[in-house]
N, CA and C atoms as an extended XYZ file, in Angstrom:
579
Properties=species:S:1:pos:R:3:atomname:S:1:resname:S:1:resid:I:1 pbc="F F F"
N        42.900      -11.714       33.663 N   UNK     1
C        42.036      -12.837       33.357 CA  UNK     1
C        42.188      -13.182       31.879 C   UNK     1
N        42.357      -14.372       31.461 N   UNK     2
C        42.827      -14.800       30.392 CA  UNK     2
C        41.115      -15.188       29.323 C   UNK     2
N        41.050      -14.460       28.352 N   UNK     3
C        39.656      -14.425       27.701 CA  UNK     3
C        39.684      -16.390       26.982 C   UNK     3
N        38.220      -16.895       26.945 N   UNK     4
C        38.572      -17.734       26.738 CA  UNK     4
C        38.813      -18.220       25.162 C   UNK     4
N        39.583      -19.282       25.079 N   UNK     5
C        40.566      -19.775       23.158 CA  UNK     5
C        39.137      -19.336       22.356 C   UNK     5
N        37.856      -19.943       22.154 N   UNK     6
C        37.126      -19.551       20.766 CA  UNK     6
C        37.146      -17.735       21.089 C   UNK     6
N        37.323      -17.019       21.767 N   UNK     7
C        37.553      -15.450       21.917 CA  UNK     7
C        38.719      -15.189       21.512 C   UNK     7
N        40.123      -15.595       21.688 N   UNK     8
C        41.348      -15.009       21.898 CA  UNK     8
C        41.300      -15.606       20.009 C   UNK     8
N        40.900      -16.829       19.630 N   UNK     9
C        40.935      -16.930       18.431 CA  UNK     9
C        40.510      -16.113       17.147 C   UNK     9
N        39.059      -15.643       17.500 N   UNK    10
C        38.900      -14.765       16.684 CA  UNK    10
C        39.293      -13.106       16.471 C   UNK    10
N        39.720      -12.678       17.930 N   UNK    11
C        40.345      -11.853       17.854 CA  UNK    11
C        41.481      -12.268       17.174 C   UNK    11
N        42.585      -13.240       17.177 N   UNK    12
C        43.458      -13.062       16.575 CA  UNK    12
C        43.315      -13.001       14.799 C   UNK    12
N        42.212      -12.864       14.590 N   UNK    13
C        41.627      -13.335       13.236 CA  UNK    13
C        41.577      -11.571       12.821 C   UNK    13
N        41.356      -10.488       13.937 N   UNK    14
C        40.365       -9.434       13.349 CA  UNK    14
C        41.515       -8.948       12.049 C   UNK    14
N        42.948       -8.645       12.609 N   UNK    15
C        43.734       -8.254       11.672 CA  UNK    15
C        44.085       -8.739       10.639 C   UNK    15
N        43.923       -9.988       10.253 N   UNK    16
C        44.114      -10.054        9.000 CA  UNK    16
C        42.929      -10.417        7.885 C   UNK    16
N        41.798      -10.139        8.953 N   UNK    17
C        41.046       -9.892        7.771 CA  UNK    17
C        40.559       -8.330        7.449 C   UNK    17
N        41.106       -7.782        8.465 N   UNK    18
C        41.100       -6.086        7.984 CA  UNK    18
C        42.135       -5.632        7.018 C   UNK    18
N        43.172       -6.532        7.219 N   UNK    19
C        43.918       -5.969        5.827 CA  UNK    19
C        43.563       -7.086        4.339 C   UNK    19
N        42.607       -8.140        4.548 N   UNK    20
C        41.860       -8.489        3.565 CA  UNK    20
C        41.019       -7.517        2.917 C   UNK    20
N        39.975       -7.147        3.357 N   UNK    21
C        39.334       -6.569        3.501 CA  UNK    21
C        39.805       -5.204        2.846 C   UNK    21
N        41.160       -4.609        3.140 N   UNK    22
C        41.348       -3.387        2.743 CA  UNK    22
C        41.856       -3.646        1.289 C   UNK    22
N        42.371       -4.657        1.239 N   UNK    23
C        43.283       -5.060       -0.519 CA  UNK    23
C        42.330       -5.393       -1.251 C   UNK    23
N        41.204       -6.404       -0.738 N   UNK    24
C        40.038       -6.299       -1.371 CA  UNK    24
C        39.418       -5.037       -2.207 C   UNK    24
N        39.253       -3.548       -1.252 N   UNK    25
C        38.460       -2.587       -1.702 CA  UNK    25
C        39.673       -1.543       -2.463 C   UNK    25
N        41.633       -1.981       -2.634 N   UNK    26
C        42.098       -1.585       -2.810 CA  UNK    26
C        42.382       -0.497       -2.573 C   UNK    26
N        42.774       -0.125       -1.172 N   UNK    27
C        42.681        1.060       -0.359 CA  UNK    27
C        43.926        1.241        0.251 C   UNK    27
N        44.821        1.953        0.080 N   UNK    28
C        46.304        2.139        0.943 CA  UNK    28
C        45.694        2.353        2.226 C   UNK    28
N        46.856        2.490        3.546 N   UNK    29
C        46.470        2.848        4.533 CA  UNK    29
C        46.626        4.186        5.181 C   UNK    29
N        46.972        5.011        3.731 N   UNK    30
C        47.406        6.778        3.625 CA  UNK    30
C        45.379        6.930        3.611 C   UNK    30
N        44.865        6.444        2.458 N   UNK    31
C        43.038        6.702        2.353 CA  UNK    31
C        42.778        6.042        3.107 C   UNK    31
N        42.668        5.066        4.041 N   UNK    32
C        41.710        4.674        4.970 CA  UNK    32
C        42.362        4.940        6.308 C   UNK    32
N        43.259        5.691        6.586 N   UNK    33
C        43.298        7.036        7.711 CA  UNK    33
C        42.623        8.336        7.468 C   UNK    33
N        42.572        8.321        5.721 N   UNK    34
C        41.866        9.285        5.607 CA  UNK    34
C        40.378        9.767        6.204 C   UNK    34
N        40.337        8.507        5.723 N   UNK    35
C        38.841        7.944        5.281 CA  UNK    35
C        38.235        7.926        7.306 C   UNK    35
N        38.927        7.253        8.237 N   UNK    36
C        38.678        6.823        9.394 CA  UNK    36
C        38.781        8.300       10.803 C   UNK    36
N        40.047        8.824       10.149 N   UNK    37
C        40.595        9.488       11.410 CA  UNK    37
C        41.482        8.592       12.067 C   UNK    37
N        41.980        7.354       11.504 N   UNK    38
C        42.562        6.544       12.415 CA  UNK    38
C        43.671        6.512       11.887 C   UNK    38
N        45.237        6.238       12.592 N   UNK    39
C        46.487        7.249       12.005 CA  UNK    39
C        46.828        5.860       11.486 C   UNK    39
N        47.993        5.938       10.174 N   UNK    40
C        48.432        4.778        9.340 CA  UNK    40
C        48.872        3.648       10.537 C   UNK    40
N        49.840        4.390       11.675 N   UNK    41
C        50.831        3.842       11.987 CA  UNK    41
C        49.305        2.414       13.181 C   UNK    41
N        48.703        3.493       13.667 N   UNK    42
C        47.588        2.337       14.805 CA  UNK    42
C        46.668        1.523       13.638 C   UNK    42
N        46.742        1.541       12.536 N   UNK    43
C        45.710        0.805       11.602 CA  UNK    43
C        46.797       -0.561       10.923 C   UNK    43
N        48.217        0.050       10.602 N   UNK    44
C        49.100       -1.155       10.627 CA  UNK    44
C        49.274       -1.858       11.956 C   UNK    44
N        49.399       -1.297       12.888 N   UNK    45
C        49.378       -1.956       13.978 CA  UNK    45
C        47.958       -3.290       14.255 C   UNK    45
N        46.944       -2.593       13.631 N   UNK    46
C        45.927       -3.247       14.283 CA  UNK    46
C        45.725       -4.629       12.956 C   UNK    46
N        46.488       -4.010       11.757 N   UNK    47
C        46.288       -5.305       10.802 CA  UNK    47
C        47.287       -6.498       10.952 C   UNK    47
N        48.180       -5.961       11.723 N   UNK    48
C        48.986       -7.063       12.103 CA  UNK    48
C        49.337       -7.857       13.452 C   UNK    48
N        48.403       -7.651       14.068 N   UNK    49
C        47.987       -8.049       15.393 CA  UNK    49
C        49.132       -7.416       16.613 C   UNK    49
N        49.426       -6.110       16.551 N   UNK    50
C        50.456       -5.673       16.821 CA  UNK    50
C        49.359       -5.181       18.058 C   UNK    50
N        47.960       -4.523       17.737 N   UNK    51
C        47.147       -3.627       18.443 CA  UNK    51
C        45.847       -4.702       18.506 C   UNK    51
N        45.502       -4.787       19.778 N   UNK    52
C        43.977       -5.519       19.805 CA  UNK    52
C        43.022       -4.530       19.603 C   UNK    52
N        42.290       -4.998       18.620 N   UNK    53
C        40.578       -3.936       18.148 CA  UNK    53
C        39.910       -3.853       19.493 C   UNK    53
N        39.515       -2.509       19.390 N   UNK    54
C        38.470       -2.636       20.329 CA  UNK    54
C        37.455       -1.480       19.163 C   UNK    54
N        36.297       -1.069       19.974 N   UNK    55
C        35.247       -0.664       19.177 CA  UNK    55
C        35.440        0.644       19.216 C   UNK    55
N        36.295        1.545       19.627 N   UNK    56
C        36.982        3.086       19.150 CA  UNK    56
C        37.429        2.677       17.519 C   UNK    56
N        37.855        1.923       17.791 N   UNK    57
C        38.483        1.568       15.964 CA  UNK    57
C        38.009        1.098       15.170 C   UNK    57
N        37.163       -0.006       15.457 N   UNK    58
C        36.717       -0.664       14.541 CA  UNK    58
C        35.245        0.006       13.751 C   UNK    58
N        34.493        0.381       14.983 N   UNK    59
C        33.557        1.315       14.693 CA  UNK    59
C        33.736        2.839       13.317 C   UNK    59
N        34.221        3.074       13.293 N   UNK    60
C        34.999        3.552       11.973 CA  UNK    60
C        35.137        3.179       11.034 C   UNK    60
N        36.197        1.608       10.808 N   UNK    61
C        36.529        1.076       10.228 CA  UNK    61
C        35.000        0.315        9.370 C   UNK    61
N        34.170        0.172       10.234 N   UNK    62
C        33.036       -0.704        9.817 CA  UNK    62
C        32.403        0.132        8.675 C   UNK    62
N        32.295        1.567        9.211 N   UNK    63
C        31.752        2.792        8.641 CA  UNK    63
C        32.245        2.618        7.427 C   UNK    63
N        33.594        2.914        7.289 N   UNK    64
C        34.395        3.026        6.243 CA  UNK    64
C        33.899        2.120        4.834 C   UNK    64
N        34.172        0.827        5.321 N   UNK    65
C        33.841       -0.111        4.572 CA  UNK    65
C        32.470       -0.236        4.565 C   UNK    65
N        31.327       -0.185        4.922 N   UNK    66
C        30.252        0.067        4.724 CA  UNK    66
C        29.964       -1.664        5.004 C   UNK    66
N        30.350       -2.026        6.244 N   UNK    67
C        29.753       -3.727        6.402 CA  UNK    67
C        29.287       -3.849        7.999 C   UNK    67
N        28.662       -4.844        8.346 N   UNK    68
C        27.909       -4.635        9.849 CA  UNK    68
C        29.363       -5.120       10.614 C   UNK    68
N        29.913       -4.522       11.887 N   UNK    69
C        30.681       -4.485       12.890 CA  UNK    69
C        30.917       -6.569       12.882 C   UNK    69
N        29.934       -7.262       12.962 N   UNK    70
C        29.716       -8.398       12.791 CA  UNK    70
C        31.009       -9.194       11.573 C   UNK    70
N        30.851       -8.245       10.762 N   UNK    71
C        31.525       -8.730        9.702 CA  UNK    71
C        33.394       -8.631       10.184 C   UNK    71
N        33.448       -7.856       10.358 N   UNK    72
C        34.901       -7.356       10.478 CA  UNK    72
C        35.330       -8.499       11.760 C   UNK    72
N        35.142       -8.424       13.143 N   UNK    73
C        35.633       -9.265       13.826 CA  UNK    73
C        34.739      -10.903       13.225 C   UNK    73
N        34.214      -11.064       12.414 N   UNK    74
C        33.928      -12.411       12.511 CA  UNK    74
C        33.454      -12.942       14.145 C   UNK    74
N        32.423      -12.820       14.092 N   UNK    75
C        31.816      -13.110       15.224 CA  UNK    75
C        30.993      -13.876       15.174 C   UNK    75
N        31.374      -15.023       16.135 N   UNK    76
C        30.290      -16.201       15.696 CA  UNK    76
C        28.974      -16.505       15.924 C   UNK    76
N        28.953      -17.683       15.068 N   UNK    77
C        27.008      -17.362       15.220 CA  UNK    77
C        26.542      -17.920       16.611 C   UNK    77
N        25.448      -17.390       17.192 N   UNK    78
C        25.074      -17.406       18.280 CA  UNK    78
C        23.880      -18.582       18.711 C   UNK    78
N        23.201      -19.472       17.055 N   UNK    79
C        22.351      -20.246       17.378 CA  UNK    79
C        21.178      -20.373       16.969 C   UNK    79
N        20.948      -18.618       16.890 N   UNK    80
C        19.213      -18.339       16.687 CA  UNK    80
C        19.194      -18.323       15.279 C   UNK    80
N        18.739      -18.982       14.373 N   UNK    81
C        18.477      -19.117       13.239 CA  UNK    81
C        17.439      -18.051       12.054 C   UNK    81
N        16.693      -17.527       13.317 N   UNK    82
C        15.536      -16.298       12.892 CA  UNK    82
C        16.570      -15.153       12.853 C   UNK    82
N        15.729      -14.824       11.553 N   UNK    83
C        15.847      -13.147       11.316 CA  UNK    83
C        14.762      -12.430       11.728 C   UNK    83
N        15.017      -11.138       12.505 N   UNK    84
C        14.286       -9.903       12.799 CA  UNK    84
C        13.974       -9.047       11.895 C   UNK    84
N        12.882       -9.270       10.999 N   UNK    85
C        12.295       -8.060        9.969 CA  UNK    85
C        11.677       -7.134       10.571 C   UNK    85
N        12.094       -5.719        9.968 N   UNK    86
C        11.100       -4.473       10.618 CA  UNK    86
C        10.296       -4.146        9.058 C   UNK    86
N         9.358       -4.566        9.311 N   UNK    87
C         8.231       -3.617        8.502 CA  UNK    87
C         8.235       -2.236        8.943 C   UNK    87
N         8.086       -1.334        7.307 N   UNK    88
C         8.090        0.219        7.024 CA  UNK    88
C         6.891        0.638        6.413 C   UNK    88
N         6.010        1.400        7.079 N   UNK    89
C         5.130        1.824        6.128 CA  UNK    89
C         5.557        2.614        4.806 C   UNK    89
N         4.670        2.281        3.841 N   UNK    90
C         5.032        3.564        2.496 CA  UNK    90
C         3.897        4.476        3.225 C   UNK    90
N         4.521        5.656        2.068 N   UNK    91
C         3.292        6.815        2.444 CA  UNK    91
C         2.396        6.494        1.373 C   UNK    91
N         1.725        5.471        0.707 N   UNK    92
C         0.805        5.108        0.103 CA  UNK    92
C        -0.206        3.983        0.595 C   UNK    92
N         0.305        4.102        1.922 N   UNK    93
C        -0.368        2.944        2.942 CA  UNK    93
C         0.177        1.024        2.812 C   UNK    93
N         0.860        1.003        1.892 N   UNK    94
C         1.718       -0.052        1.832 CA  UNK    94
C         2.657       -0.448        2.514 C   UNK    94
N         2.840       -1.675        2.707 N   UNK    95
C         3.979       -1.887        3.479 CA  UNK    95
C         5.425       -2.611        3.283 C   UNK    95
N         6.426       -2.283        3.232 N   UNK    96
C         7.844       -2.548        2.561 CA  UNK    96
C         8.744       -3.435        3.938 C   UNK    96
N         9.653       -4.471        3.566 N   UNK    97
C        10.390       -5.377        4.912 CA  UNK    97
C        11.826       -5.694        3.959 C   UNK    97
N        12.311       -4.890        4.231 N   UNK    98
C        13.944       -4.691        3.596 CA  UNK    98
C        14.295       -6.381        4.143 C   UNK    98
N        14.445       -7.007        2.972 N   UNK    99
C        14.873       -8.461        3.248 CA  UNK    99
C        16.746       -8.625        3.203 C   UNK    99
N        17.595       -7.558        2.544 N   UNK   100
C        18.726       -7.586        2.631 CA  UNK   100
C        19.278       -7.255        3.933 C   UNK   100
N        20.334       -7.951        4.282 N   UNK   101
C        21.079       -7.088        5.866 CA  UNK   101
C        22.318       -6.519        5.927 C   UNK   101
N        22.834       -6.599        4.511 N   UNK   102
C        24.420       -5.992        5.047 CA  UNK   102
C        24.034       -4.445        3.518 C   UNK   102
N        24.804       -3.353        3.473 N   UNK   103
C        24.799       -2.710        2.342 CA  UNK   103
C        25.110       -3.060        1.153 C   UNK   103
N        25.057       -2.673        0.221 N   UNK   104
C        25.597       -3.428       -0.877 CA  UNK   104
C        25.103       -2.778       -2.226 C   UNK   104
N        25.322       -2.831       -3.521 N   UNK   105
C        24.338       -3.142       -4.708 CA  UNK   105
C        23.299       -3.377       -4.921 C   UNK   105
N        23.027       -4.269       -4.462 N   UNK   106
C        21.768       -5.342       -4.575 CA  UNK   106
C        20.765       -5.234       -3.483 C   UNK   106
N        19.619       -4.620       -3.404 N   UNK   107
C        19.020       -4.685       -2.434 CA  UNK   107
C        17.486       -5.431       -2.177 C   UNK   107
N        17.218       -6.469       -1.549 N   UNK   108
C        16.033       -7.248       -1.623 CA  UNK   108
C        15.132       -6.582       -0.787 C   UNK   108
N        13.357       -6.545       -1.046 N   UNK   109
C        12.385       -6.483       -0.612 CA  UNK   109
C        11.208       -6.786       -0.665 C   UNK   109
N        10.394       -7.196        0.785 N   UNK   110
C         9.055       -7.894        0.467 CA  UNK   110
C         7.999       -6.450        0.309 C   UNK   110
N         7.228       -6.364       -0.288 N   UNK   111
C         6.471       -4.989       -0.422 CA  UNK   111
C         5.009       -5.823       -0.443 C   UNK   111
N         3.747       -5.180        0.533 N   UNK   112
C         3.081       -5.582        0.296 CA  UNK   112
C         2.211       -4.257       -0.502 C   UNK   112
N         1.416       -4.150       -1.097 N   UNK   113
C         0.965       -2.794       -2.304 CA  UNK   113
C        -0.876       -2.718       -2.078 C   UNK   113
N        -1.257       -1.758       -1.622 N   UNK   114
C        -2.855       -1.391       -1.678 CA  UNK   114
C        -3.001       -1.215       -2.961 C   UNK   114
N        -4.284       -1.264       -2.993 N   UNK   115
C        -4.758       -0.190       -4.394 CA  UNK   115
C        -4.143        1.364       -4.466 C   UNK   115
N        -3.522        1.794       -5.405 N   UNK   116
C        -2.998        3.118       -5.570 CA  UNK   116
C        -3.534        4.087       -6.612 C   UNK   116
N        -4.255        3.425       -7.151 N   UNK   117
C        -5.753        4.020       -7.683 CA  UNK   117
C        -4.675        4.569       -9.102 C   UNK   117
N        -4.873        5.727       -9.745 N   UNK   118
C        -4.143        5.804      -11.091 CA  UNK   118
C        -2.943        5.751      -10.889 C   UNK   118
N        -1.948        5.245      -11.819 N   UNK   119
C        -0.647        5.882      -12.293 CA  UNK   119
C         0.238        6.646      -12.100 C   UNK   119
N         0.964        6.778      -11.186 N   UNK   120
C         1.837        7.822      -11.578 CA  UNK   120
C         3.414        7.592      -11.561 C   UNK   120
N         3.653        8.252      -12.838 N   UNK   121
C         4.696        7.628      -13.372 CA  UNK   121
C         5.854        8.030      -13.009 C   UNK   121
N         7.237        7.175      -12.403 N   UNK   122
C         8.158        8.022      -11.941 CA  UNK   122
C         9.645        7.534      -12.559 C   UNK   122
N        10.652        7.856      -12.380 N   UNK   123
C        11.762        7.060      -13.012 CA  UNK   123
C        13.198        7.681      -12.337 C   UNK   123
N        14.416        6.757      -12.150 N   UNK   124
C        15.288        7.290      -11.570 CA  UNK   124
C        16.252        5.775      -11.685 C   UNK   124
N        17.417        6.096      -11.054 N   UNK   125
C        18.540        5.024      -11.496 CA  UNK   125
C        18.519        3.323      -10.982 C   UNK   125
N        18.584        2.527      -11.845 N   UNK   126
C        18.429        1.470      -11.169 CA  UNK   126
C        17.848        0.894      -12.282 C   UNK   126
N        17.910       -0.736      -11.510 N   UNK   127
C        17.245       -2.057      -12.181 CA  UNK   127
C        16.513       -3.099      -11.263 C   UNK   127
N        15.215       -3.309      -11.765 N   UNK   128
C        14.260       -3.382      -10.805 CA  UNK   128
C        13.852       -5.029      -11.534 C   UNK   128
N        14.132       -6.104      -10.404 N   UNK   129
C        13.460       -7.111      -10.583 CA  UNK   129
C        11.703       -7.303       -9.887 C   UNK   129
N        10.950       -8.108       -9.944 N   UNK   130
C         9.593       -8.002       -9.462 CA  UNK   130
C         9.259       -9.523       -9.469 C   UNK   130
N         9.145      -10.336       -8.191 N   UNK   131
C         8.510      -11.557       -8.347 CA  UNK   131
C         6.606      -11.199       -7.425 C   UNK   131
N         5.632      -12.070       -8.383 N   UNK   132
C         4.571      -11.507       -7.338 CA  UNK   132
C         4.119      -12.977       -6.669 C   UNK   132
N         4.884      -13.120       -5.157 N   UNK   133
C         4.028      -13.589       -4.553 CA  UNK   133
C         2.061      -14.018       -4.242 C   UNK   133
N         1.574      -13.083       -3.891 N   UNK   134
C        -0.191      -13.553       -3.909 CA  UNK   134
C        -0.645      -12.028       -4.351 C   UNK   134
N        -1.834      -12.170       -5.205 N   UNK   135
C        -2.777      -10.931       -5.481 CA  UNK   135
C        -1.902      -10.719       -7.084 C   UNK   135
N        -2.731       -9.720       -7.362 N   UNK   136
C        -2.649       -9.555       -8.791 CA  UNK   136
C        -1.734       -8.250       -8.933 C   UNK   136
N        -0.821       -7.835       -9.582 N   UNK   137
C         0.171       -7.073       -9.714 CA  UNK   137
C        -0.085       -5.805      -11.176 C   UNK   137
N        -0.564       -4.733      -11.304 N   UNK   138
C        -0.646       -4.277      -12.508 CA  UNK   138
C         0.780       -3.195      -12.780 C   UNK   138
N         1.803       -3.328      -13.777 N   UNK   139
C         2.724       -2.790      -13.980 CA  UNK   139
C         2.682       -2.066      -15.727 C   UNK   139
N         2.977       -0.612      -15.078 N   UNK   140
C         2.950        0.164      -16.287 CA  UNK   140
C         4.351        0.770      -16.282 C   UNK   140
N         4.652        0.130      -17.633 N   UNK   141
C         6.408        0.578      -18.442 CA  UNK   141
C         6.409        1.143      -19.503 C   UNK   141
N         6.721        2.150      -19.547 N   UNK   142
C         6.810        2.934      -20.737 CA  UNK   142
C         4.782        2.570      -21.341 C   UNK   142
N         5.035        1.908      -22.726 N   UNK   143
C         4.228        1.699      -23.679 CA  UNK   143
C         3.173        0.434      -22.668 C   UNK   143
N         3.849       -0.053      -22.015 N   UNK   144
C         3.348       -1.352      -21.815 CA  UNK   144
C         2.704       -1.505      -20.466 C   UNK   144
N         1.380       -2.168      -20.267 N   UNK   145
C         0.477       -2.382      -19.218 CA  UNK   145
C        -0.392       -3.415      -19.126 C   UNK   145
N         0.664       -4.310      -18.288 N   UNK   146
C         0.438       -5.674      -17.879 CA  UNK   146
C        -0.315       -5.588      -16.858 C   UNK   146
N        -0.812       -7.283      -16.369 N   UNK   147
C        -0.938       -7.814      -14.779 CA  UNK   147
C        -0.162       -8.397      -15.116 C   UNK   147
N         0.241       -9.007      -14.036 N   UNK   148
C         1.034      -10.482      -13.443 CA  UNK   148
C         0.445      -11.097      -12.424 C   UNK   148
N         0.001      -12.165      -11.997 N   UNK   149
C         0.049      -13.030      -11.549 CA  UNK   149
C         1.097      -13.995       -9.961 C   UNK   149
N         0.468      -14.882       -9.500 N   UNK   150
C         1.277      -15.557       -8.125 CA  UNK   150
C         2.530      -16.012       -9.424 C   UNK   150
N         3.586      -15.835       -8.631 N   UNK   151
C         4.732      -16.740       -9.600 CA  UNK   151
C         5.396      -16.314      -10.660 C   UNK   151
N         4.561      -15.411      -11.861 N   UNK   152
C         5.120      -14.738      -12.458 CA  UNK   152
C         6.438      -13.130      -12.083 C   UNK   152
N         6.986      -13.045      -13.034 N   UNK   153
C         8.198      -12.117      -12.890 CA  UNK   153
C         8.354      -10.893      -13.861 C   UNK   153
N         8.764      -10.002      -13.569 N   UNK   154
C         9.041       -8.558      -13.957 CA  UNK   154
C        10.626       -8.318      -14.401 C   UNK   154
N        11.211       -7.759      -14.644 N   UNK   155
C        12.439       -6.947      -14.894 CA  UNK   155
C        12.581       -6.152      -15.844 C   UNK   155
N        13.105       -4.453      -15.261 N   UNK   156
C        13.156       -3.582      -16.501 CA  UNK   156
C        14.146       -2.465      -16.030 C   UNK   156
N        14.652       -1.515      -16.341 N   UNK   157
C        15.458       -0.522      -16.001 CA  UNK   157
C        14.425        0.700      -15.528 C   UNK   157
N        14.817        0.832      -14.540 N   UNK   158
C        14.061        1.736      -13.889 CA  UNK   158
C        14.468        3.383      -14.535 C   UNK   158
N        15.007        3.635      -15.240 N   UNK   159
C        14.918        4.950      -16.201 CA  UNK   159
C        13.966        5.128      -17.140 C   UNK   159
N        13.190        4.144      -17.226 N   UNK   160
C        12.445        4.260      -17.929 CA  UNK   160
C        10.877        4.578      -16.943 C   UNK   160
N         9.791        5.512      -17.722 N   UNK   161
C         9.113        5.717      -16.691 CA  UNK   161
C         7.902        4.397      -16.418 C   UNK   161
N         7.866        4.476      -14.836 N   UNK   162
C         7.067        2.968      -14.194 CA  UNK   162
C         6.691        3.288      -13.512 C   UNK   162
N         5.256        2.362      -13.431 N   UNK   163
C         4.423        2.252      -11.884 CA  UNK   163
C         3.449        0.567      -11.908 C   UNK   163
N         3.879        0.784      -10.812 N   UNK   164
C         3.368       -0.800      -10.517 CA  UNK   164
C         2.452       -0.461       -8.979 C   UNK   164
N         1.224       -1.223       -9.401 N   UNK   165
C        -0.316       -1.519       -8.137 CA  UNK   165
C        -0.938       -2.446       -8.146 C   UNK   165
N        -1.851       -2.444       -7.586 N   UNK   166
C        -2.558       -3.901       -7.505 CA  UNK   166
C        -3.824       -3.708       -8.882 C   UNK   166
N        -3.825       -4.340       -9.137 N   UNK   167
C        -4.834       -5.027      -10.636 CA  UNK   167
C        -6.173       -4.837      -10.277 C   UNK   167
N        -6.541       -5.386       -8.881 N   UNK   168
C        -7.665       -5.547       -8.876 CA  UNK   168
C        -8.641       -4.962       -7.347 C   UNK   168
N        -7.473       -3.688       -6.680 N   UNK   169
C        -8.289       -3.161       -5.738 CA  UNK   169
C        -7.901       -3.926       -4.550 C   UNK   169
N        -7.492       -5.320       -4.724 N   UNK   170
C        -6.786       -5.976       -3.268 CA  UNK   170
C        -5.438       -5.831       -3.229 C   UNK   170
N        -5.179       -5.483       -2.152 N   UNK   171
C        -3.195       -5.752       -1.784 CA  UNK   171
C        -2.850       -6.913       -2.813 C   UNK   171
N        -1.365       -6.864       -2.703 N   UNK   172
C        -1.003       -6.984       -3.635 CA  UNK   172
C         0.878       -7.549       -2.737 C   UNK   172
N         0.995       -8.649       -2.794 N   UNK   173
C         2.666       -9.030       -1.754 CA  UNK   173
C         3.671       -9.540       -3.366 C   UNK   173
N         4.646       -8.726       -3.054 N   UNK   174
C         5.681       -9.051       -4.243 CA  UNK   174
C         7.145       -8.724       -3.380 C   UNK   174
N         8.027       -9.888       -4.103 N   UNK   175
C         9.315       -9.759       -4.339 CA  UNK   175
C        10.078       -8.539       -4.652 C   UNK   175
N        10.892       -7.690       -4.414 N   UNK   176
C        11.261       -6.655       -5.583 CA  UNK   176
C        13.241       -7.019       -4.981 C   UNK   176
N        13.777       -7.027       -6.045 N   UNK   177
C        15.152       -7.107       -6.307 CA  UNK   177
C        15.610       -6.039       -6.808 C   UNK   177
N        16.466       -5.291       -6.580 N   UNK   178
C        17.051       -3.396       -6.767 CA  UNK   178
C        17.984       -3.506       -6.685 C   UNK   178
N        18.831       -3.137       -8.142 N   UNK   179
C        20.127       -2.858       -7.762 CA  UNK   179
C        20.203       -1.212       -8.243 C   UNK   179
N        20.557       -0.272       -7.588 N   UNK   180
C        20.607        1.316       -7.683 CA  UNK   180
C        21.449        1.880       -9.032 C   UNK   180
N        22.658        0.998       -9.231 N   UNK   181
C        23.229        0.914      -10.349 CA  UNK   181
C        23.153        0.604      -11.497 C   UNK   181
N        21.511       -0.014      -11.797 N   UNK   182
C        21.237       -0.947      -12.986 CA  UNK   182
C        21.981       -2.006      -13.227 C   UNK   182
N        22.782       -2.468      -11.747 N   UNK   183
C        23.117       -4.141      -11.790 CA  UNK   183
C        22.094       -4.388      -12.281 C   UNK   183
N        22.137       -6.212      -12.919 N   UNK   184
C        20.857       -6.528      -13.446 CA  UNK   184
C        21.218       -7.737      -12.795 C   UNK   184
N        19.217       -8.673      -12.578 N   UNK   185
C        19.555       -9.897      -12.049 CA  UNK   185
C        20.316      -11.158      -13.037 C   UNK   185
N        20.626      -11.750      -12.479 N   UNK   186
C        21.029      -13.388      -13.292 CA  UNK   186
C        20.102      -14.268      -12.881 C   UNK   186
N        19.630      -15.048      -13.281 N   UNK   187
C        18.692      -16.184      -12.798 CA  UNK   187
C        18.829      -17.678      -13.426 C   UNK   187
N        19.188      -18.412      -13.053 N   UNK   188
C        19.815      -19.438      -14.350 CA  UNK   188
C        18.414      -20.655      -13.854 C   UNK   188
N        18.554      -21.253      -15.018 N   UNK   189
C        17.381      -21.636      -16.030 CA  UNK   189
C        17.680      -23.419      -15.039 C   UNK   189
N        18.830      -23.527      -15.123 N   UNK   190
C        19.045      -25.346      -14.287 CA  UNK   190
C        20.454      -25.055      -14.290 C   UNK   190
N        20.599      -25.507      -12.882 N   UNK   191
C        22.615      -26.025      -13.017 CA  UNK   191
C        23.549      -26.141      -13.520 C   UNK   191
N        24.482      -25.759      -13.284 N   UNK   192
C        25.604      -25.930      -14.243 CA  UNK   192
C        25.934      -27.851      -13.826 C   UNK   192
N        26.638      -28.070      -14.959 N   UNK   193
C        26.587      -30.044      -14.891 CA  UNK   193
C        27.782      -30.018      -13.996 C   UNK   193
């Protein structure tokens, strides 16, 4: 049975964007057999449309590269325009909705924040943006102990010691932007002309 052309098309697509993909992360195909379990000779095969992917391989491969299965065959969009957020409780009774979907650097989240009553100060790698949506935001950095406000914004290196709660005893819904590396954000001011 002959699969139908928008199928047979993107399959013919998977291999060369797996060896995109691999020159991209600059990876011979000696380390990403390493890396897979999958032997040089079936991974050239499969970048050159020699071998059709199926999900013994690619499943690996996805691993490898650290991107959703989605990504690699290019699989098209299906229509539904909604995203599925899972809310996480904190163990401080707060609640966190990982707004990013693929891995990466950069990781976005909606956090909503109880009262957490004092301070406590913690610190570890990273760079921490903060937009506060509604409720009042109190953030302690080093020396410094602000509120913020709907609209207002935060950014600081998270090595330094921080804690951020609500100001005033009510929840508290904010933005938070994380990059683990102390990426830092960019935010530009108006357009380039």
């Amino acid at each position: 049975m002959d699969e139908p052309l928008p199928y047979r098309a993107v399959l013919d697509e998977v291999g060369p964007r797996l060896r995109r993909l691999r020159a991209k992360r600059g990876l011979t195909l000696a380390a990403l057999s390493e890396a897979t379990g999958i032997s040089k000779s079936t991974l050239s095969r499969l970048e050159s449309g020699q071998r059709r992917p199926s999900l013994e391989l690619l499943l690996p491969l996805a691993g490898a590269y650290q991107v959703p299965l989605d990504d690699l065959v290019g699989a098209p969009e299906v229509g539904d325009p909604r995203v599925r957020l899972t809310p996480r409780a904190l163990s401080n009774g707060g609640t966190f909705v990982p707004l990013s979907r693929r891995p990466g650097p950069l990781q976005a989240y909606k956090l909503i924040i109880p009262d957490r009553g004092e301070p406590e100060f913690r610190t570890h790698e990273g760079y921490e943006w903060l937009y506060v949506l509604d409720g009042r935001l109190r953030i302690v950095l080093a020396e410094h102990d602000l509120v913020l406000g709907p609209g207002e914004v935060a950014e600081f290196d998270t090595r330094l010691p921080h804690w951020f709660g609500s100001a005033d005893g009510r929840p508290v819904e904010i933005l938070s932007l994380f990059g683990r590396q102390g990426e830092r954000m960019h935010v530009r001011a108006k357009p380039r002309a």
